[in-house]
N, C-alpha and C positions, 0 to 999 in steps of 0.2 A: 764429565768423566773425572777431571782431579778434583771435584768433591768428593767421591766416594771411597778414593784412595783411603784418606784416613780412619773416615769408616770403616771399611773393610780390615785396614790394620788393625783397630781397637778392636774391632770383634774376634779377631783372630784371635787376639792377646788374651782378650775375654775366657775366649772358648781353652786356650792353652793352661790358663791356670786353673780351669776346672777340672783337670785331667787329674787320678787318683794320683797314690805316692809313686812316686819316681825310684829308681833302682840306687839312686844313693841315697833315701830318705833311708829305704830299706835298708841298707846298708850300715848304715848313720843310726840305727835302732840295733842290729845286732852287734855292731862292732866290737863292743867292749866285752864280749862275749869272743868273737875271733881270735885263732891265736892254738897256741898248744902250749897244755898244760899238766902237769904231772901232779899223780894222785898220791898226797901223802898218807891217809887213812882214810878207811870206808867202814862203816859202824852198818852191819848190818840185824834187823830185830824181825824176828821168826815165831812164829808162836810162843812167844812170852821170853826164847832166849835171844840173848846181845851175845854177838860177835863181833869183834871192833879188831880191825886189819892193819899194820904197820908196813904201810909201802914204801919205806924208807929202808926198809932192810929184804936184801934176798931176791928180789921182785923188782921190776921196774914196768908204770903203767903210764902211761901217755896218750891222752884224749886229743883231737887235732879236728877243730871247727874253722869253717871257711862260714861264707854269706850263705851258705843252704843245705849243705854235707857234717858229717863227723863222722869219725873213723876213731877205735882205739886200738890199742895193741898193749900187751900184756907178755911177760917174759921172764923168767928167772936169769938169776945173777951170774950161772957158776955153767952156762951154756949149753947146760943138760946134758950134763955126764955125773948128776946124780938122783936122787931122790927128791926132788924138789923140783926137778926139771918137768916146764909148764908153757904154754904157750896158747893165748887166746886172741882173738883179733873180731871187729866186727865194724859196721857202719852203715849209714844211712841217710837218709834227710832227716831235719828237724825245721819245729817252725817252735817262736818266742816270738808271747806278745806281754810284755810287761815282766814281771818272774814269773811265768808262765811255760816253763820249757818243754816239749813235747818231742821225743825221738821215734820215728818209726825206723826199726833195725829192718836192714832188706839184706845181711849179710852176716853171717856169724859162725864162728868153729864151734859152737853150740847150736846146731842149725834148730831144732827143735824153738828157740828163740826168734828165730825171723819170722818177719810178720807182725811182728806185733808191735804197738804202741806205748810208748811211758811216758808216764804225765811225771813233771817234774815241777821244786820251787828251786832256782837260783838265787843265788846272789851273791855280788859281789863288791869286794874290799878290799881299796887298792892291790895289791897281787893277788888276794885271794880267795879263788870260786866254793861256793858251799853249794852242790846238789842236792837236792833229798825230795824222794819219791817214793810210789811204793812199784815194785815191782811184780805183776801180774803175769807167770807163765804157765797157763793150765796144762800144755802137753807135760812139763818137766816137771808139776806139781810143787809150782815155785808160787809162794805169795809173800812176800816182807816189805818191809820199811829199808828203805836202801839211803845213807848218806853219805856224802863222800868229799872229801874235802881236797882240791886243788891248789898246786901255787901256777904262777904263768912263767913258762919257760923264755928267757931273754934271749 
């Protein structure tokens, strides 16, 4: 019988490191992605026109990604008691595999929006994330090129 012990150990061992990624590999791959982040401009391109958005003034948007959620929210400055007064919010899972970012929204004050899928490219540089995808909503009769540039909130 204590022959087999150590057999029995090394097979175990064996069999444990075949076992797929682990929840900190996972982890350990989105991370640098994790965090919350405020959107300084978003360039969006629509049948042939550019609109390019200064979210540095007026507005304040902040994207918030965990290991498998994001969530954004969206608000004017002056707390809507004028013309400008605005407020959007929305979230869901995503998965990323390489700069491959994909969000399925399951929530949004533009409900016409949920449901659906966006393929994204990231990337990031030292503080700061660049999105860009195109954005696909046939009920709202939305189709564009959507980019957005992030810095990470400390």
């Amino acid at each position: 019988m204590k022959t087999q012990l150590p057999g029995l150990f090394l097979s175990l061992l064996a069999l444990a490191a075949c076992n797929g990624p682990t929840q900190e590999k996972q982890e350990a791959k989105t991370a640098p992605l994790q965090g919350t982040w405020k959107l300084l401009s978003g360039t969006l391109i629509e049948k042939g026109d550019t609109t390019v958005t200064d979210y540095t003034k007026g507005v304040s948007f902040i994207k918030i990604i965990n290991e498998s959620h994001f969530a954004f929210l969206n608000h004017d400055l002056n707390k809507g008691k004028d013309s400008t007064a605005s407020f959007s919010a929305g979230g869901g899972t995503y998965t990323l595999k390489d700069s491959a970012y994909t969000e399925k929204l399951e929530y949004c004050t533009a409900r016409e929006w949920e449901g659906n899928e966006f393929h994204f490219t990231v990337s990031i540089q030292n503080d700061t994330l660049v999105q860009q995808g195109v954005e696909k909503v046939e009920a709202a009769g939305v189709e564009r090129l959507n980019i957005e540039k992030y810095v990470r909130v400390k």
